[in-house]
C-alpha positions as CSV (number, residue, x, y, z in Angstrom):
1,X,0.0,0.0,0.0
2,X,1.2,3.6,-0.8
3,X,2.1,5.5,2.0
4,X,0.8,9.1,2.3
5,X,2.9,12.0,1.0
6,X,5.4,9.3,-0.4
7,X,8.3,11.4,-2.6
8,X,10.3,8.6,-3.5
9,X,9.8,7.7,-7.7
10,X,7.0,6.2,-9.4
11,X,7.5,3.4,-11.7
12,X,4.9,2.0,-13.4
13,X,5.2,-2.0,-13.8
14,X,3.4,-3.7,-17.0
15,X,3.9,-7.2,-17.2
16,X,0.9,-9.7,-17.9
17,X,2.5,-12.8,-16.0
18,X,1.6,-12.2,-12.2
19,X,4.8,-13.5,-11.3
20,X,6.9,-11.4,-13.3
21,X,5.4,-8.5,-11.5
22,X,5.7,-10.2,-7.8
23,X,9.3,-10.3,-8.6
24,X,9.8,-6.5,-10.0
25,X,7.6,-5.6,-6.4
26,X,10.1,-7.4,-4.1
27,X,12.7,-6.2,-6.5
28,X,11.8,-2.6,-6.3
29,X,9.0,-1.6,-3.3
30,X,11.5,-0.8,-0.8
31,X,13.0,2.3,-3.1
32,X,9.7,3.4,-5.4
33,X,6.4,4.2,-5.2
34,X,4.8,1.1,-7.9
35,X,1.7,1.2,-10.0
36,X,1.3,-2.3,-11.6
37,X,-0.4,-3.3,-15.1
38,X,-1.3,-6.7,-16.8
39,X,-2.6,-4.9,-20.3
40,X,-1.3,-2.3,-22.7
41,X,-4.8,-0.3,-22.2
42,X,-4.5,-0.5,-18.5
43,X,-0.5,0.7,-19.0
44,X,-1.6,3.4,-21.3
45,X,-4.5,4.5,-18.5
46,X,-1.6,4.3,-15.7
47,X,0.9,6.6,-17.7
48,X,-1.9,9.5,-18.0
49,X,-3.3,9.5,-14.6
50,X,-0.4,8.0,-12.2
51,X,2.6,10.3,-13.9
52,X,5.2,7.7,-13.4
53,X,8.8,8.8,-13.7
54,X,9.7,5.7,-15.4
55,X,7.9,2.6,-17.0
56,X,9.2,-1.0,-16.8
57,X,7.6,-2.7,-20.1
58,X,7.3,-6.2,-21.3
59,X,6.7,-6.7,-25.0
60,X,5.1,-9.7,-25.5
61,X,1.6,-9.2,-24.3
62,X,-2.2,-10.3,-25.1
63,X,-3.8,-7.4,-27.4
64,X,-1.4,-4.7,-27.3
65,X,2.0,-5.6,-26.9
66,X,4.7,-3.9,-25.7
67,X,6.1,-2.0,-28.9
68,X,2.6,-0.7,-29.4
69,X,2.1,0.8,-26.2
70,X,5.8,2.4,-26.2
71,X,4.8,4.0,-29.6
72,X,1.3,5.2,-28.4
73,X,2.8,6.7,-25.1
74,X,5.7,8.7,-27.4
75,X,2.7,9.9,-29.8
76,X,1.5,11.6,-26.4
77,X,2.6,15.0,-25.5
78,X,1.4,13.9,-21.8
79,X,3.2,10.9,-21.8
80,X,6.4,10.9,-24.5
81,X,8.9,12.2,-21.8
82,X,8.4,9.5,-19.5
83,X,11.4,6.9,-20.1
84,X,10.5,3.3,-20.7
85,X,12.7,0.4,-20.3
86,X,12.0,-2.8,-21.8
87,X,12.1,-6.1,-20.0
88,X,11.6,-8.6,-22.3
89,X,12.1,-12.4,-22.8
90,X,13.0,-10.9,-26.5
91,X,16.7,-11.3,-26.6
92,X,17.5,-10.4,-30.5
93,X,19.8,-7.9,-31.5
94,X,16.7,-6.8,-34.1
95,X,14.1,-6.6,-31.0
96,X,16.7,-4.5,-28.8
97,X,17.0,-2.5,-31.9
98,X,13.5,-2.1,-32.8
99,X,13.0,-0.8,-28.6
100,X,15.3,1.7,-29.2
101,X,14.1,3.0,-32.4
102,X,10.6,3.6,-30.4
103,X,12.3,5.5,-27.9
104,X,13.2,2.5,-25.5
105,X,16.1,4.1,-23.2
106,X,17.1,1.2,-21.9
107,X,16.7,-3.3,-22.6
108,X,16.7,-5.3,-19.9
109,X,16.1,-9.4,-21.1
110,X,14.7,-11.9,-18.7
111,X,15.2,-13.5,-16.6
112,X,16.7,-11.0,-15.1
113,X,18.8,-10.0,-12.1
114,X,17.4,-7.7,-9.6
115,X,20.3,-6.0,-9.0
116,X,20.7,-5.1,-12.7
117,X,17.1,-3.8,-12.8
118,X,18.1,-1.6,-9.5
119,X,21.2,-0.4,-11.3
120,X,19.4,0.1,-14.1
121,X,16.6,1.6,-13.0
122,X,18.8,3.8,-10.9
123,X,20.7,5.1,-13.4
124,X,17.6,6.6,-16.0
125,X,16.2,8.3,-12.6
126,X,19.4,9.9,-12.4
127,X,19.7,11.1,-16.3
128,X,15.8,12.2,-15.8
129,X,16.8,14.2,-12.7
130,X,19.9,16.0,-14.3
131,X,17.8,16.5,-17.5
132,X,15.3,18.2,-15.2
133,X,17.7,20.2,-13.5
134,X,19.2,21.3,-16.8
135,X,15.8,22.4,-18.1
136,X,15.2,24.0,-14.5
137,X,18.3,26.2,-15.3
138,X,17.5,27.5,-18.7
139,X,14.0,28.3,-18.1
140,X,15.6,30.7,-14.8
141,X,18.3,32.0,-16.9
142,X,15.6,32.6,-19.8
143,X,12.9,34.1,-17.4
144,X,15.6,36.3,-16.2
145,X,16.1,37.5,-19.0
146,X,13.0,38.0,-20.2
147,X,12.3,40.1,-16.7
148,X,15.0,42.6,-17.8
149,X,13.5,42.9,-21.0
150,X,9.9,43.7,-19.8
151,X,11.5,47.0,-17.9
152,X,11.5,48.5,-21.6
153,X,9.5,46.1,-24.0
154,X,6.1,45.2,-24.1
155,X,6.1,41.5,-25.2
156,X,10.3,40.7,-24.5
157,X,10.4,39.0,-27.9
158,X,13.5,40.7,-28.7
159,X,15.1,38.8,-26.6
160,X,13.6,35.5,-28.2
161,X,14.5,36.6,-31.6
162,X,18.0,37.9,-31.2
163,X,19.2,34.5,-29.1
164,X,17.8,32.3,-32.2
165,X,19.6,35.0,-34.3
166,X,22.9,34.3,-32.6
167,X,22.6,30.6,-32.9
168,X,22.6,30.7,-36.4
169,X,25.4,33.1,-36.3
170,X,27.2,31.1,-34.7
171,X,26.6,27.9,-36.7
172,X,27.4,29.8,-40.0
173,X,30.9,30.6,-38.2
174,X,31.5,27.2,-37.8
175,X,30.4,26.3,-33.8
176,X,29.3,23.1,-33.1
177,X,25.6,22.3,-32.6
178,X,26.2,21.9,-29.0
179,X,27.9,25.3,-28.5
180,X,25.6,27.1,-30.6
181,X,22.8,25.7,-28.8
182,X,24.3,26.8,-25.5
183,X,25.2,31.1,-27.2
184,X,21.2,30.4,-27.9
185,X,20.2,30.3,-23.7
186,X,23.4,32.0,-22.7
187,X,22.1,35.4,-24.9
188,X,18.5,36.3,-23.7
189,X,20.9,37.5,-20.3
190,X,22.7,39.7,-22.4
191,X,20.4,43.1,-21.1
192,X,19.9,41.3,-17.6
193,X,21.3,44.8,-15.6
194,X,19.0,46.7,-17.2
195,X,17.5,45.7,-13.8
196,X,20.1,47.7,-12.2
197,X,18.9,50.8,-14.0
198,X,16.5,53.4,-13.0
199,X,13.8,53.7,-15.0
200,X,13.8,57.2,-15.0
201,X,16.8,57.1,-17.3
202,X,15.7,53.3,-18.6
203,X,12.0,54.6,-19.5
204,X,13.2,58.3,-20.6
205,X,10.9,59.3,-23.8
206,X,13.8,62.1,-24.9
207,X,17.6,62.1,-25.5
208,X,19.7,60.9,-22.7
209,X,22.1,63.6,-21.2
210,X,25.3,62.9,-21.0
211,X,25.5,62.1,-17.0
212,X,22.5,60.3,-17.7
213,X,24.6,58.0,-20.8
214,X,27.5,56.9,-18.1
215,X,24.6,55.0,-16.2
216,X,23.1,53.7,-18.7
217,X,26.4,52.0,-20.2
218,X,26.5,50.4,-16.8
219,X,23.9,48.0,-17.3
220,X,26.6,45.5,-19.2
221,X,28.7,45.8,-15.7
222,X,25.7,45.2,-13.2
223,X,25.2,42.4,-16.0
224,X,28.3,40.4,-15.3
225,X,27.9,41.0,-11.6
226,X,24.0,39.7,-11.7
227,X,25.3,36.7,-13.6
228,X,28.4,36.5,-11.1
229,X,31.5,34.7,-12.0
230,X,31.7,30.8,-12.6
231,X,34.2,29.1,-14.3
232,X,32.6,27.1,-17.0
233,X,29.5,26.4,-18.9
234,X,26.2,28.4,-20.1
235,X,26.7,31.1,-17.0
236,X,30.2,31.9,-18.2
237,X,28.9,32.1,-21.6
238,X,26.2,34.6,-20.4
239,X,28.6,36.7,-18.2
240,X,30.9,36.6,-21.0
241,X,28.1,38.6,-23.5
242,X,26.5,40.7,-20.6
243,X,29.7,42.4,-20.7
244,X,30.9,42.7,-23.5
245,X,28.0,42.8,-26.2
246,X,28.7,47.0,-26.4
247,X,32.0,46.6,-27.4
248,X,33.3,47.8,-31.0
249,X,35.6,46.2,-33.7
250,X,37.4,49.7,-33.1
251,X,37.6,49.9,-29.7
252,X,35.0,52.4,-29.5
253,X,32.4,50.5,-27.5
254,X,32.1,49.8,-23.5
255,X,32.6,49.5,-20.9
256,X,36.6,48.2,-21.4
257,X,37.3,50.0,-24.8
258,X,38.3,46.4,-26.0
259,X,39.3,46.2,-29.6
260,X,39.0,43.4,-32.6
261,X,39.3,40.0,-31.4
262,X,40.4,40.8,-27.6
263,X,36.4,41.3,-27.6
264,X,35.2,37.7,-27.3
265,X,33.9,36.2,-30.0
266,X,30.2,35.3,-28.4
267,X,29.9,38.9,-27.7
268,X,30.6,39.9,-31.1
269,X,28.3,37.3,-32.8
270,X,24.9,38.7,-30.0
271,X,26.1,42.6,-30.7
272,X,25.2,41.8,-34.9
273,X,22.3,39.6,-33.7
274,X,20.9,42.4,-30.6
275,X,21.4,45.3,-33.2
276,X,19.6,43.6,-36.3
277,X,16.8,43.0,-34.4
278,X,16.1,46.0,-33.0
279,X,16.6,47.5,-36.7
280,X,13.9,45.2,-38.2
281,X,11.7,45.4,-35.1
282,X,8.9,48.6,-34.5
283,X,9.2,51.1,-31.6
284,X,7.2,53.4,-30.8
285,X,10.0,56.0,-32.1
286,X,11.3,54.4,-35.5
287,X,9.3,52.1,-37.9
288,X,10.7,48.9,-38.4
289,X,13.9,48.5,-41.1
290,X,13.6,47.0,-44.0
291,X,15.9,44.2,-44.3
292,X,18.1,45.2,-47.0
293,X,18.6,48.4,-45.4
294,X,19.5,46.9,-41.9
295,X,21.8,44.9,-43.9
296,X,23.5,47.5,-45.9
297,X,24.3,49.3,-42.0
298,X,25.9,45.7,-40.8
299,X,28.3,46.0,-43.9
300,X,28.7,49.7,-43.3
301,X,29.9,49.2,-39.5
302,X,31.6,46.3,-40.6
303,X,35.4,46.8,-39.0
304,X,34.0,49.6,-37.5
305,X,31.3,48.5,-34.7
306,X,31.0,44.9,-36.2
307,X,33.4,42.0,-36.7
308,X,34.1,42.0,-40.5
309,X,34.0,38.3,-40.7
310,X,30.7,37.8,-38.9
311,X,29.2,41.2,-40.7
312,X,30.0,39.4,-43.8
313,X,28.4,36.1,-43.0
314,X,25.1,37.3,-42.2
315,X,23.4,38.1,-45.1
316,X,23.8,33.9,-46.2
317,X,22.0,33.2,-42.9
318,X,18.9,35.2,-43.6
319,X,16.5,32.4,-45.2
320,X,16.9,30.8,-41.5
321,X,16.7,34.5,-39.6
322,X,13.4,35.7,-41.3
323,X,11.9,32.1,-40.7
324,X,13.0,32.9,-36.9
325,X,11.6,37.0,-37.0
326,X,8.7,35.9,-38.5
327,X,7.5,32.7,-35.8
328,X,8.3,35.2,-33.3
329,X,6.8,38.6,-34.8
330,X,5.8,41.5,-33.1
331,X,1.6,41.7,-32.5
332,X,1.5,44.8,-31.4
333,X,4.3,47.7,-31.3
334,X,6.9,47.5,-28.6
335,X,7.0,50.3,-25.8
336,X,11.1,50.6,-25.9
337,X,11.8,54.3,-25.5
338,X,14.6,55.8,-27.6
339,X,17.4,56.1,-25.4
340,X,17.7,52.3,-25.0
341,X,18.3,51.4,-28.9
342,X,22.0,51.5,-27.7
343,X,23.1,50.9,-31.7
């Protein structure tokens, strides 16, 4: 019987022989929380209304069989990120196989050891966990950024647009999936101390004075310091652009006056992404840019504001960026007052 309150893991069993399932119970009732099935329908019910963290599935079942429910529960946005593991009397190369390609994570043939199924069992918990915690992360690190946003723009789809804009950058300029996919969560903190601003200078309709200017520049400081200093991974990455992303191919820029390539090169890739989109995009000040004419100012400040490598690699990536500005248009016009449109 379940106890009350009971946090430890669900697992859903499905197994039609009674015994097979007595010996997952003793196997596993002393770690997890179990719901039990004898019948694919029954599994499929379980899945929906018990939200197991994991499934334990036998293949070779009356009516529906195994494979069939695996592919019906990966059909289902309720149910397809729920890990399944096979246990099977199936112990073909071509049945493991055919698991897998349904979205099996793991194969487990009988009869089996019980401390295998622990160990295994233990192990996908583990991978769901840190996949949790990785998604956990982004979406704080994306919401964040998305907060600062909402200081000075209505619906914060800049920030969406420019991050996908920077992936594909980056892709173009030779990064690896993985590392373009992590500039793509690191960039929406790229305006993150805006925070740190006041709004009476953040929200100002008119020209910014130039006492006014020196606070403003120090939102890529109280950036870095929001973000705080790690050695590795997407945080670095996103400390790295809060930073830098106002700095200039001439040394022009802020808030170090760093020059060419001592600006780093993720910072260089979100300043052509950040200033494009806020070329193409409607304020209440400017309309929106056409393209070719946002384009044509990228080439201008090429070598000037703009690396002259990346500058030049943009206008091949625009099929994929006006795919990206269009899923993520603009409804209604953006309430970003002048003096932010730090170009």
């Amino acid at each position: 019987m379940m106890r009350q309150n009971d946090a430890r893991p669900t697992l859903l069993l499905v197994d039609d022989e009674p015994v097979n399932l007595q010996l997952l119970r003793h196997t596993l009732q002393d770690d997890y929380r179990l719901l039990f099935a004898r019948d694919g329908n029954k599994a499929l019910a379980l899945a929906r209304t018990g939200q197991p963290d994991l499934i334990l599935l036998d293949i070779m079942m009356p009516g529906m069989s195994g494979y069939e429910v695996c592919q019906t529960l990966k059909q289902s946005a309720a149910t397809a990120d729920i890990p399944v593991i096979f246990v099977t009397a199936l112990a073909e190369a071509a049945n493991e196989q055919h698991g897998f390609d349904l979205g099996a994570v793991d194969y487990i043939t009988k009869p089996f050891s019980p401390a295998i199924v622990k160990v295994r069992v233990r192990n996908q918990l583990s991978l769901v966990q840190a996949d949790v915690l990785r998604r956990t992360r982004l979406q704080i690190v994306q919401c964040l950024g998305m907060a600062a946003e909402y200081k000075d723009n209505e619906t914060g789809l800049h920030v969406v647009r420019m991050s996908h804009y920077a992936r594909v950058l980056a892709l173009a300029a030779g990064y690896s999936p993985s590392a373009a996919e992590e500039l793509l969560h690191a960039a929406p903190m790229h305006d993150v101390g805006k925070i740190g601003i006041p709004d009476a200078i953040l929200q100002k309709p008119g020209k910014l004075t130039d006492a006014e200017w020196q606070i403003m520049r120090q939102h890529t400081v109280i950036g870095a310091r929001i973000i705080g200093e790690h050695d590795s991974g997407l945080l670095r990455m996103a400390a790295i652009i809060a930073l830098n992303h106002h700095e200039k191919w001439d040394g022009s820029g802020y808030p170090q006056g760093l020059r060419g390539e001592n600006i780093p090169h993720v910072a260089r890739i979100v300043a052509i992404a950040d200033v494009f989109d806020a070329l193409t995009s409607v304020r209440p000040y400017k309309q929106a840019w056409p393209v070719e004419k946002a384009l044509a100012l990228i080439r201008d400040e090429s070598g000037r504001h703009f690396d002259p490598e990346l500058a030049a690699l943009l206008p091949g990536c625009m099929d994929d960026i006006l795919r990206i500005k269009q899923q993520w248009a603009e409804h209604e016009p953006a309430r970003t007052p002048a003096s932010v449109l730090l170009v």
